[in-house]
C-alpha positions as CSV (number, residue, x, y, z in Angstrom):
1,X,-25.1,-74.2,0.9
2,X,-28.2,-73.4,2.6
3,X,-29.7,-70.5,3.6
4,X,-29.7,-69.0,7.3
5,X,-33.2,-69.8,9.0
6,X,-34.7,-67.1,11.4
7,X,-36.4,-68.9,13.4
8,X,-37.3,-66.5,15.8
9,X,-39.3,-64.4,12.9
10,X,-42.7,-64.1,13.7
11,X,-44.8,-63.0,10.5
12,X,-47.4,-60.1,11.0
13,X,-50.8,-61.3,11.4
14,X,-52.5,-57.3,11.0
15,X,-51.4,-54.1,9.4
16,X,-53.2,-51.1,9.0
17,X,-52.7,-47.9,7.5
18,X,-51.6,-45.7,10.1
19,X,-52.6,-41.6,10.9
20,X,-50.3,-39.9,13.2
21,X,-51.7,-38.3,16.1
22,X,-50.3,-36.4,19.1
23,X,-52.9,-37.4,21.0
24,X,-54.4,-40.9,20.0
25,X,-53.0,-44.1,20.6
26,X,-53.5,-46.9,18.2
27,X,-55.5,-49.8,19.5
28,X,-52.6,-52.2,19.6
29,X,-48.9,-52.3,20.0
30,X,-47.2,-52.4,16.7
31,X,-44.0,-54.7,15.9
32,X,-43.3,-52.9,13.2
33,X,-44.2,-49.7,10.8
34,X,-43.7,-50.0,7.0
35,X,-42.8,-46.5,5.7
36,X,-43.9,-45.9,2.3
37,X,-42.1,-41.8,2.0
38,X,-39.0,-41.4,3.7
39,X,-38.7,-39.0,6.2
40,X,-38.3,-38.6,10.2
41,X,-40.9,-41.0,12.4
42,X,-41.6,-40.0,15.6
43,X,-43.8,-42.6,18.1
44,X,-44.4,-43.4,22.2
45,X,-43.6,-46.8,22.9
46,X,-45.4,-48.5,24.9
47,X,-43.3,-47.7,28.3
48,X,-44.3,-44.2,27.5
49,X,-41.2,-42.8,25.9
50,X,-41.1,-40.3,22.7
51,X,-38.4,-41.5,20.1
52,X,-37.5,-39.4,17.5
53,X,-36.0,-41.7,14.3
54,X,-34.3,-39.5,12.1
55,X,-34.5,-40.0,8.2
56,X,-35.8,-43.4,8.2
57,X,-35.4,-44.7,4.7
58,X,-38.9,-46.6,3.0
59,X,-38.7,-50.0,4.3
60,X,-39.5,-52.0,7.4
61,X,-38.6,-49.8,10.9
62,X,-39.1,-52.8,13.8
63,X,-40.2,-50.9,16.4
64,X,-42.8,-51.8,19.2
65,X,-45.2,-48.1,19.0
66,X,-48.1,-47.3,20.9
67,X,-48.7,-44.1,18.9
68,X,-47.1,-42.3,16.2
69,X,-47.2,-39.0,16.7
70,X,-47.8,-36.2,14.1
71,X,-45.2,-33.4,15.1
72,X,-41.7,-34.3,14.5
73,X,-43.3,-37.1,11.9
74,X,-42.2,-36.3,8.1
75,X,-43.0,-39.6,6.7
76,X,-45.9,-40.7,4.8
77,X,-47.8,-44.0,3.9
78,X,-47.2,-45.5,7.0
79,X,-48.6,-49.1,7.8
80,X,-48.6,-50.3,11.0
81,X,-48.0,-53.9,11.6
82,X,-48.7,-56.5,14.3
């Protein structure tokens, strides 16, 4: 049997370690942040709004983020990818 295709996946193209910052926005949009240390992420999207993910497991978090902010953010080793 074959496997399932995704073909809406779209492979990242950039990723960059990312610092968080309550008042900095990163120069792009991500699609996604890798998290390297567990912990809670929190990050504006690019509407404007503040999201709070709580516990986020290491691993892929799709999310489109404008900024990942440092309070309220307890993970580490985050890459941001787009």
């Amino acid at each position: 049997m074959a496997a399932a295709v995704n073909h809406n996946r779209q492979d990242a193209q950039n990723s960059v370690a990312v610092t968080p910052s309550d008042t900095t926005d990163l120069s792009f949009v991500t699609t996604a942040l890798y998290i390297g240390v567990a912990g809670d992420v929190t990050i504006i999207d690019p509407m404007g709004n503040t999201t709070l993910y709580k516990g986020v497991p290491v691993g892929i978090l799709p999310v489109s983020a404008a900024r990942v902010k440092a309070t309220g953010t307890t993970a580490t080793n985050i890459v941001a990818i787009w």
